[in-house]
Steps between C-alpha positions, in 0.01 A plus 500: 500500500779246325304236269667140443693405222285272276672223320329256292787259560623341818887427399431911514427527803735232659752724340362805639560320861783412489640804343323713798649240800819468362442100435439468874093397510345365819183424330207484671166292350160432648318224609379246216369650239603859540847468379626712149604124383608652168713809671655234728557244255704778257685632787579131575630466166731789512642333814540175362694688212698773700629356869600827591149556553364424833184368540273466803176337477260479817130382436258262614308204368634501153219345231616266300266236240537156655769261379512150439764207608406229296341421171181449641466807721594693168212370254273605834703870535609542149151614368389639829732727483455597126149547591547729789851632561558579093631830465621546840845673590653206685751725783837387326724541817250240640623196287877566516455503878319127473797378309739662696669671204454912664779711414702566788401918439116396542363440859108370546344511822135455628265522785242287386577142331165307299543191706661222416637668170825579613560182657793333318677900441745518802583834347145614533466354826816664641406878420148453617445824720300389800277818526140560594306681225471815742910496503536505158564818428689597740798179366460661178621821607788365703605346204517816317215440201589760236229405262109393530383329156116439501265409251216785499156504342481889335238777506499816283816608319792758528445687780197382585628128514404316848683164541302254720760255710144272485550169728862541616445870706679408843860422537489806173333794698688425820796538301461800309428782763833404678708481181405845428466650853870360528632685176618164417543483093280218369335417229180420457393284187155421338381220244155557391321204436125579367358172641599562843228677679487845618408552863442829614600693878834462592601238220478798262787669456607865303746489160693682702588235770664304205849563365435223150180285390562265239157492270527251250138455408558210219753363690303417849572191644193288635467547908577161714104438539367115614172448349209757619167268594177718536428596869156329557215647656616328881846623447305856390293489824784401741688819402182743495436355855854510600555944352191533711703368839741757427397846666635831279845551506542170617738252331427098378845348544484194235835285504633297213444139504 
């Protein structure tokens, strides 16, 4: 059973990456807050630095701390976002596309837009994949993703390491089974983070599934996270009542928004 490379340093692994694909990445990241923002953000770098290096980013709903447009809006946001977003990996690729400065070797693409933030980015606007969540998978493999970079909570060590995908499981474990049923070479690439939480079942996945985890324990970057009010004792008795609607084996379907 083949263990992952550990690396205590992303610019590690980004070179790892691009050493194993040649410098031709079709990076796939998940929904909102499941992306390896540090992984993506050094392999973005190396890009930036090295246009012989091709790089391919397809996601969805990319988090970013709100911004301001006048003086104003930014003695509202300015502290806000000091007092919430601090410490948060900001996705690095997802600036230059706002201001329209990607290199030409770095393509972005997603399948889910926050609304109204992309709104004045015609280059955002103009690679928007029109695909229905179910589909999603399926575009990512015609595209050719070579590379999965998630952030992971972690369980156990060595060996005995299980790596939870936590809230972003789907687009993921649709992926993986046909990557390796297809002999396809791929990479798959974890970032723990210790504040994301573990879920158990088919989130949790092996050491071996993993080719490199970056663990940088000091070095964790605060997860996108709007303020958390306490669930009140309504809210607490709508769900109870709601789990008791659902027969065993059964599944609650609960859409965003």
């Amino acid at each position: 059973m083949a263990l992952p490379e550990i690396h205590d340093d992303a610019d590690a692994v980004a070179a790892k990456i691009v050493e194993t694909t040649d410098g031709n990445i079709v990076l796939g990241l998940p929904l909102g807050l499941g992306k390896a923002s540090r992984i993506a953000n050094a392999l973005y770098a190396r890009a930036a630095a090295d246009r012989s290096i091709r790089l391919d980013i397809s996601t969805a709903l990319t988090l970013e701390p709100p911004s301001w447009s006048s003086d104003m809006e930014r003695r509202f946001i300015e502290p806000l976002n000091e007092r919430l977003f601090a410490g948060y990996e900001r996705p690095a690729y997802a600036q230059a596309w706002r201001d329209g400065e990607l290199p030409d070797n770095v393509t972005v693409s997603e399948f889910f837009l926050l609304a109204g933030r992309w709104l004045c980015v015609p280059a955002a606007q103009q690679a928007y994949v029109s695909a229905n969540y179910t589909h999603a998978a399926g575009y990512l493999l015609e595209r050719g993703v070579n590379v999965i970079a998630q952030l992971v909570a972690r369980r156990g060590e060595g060996a005995d390491a299980h790596y939870s995908l936590s809230c972003n499981t789907d687009i993921t474990l649709d992926l993986l089974p046909v990557l390796e049923a297809r002999g396809r070479k791929f990479l798959m690439v974890g970032e723990v983070n210790s504040a994301l939480p573990f879920m158990g079942g088919a989130a949790t996945l092996p050491a071996s599934r993993f080719h490199h985890v970056l663990e940088a324990p000091h070095a964790e970057p605060r997860l996108f996270a709007p303020p958390k009010e306490p669930v009140s004792k309504a809210d607490h008795a709508i769900g109870i009542h709601a789990a008791s609607l659902v027969k065993d084996g059964g599944t609650l379907q609960i859409g965003i928004g």
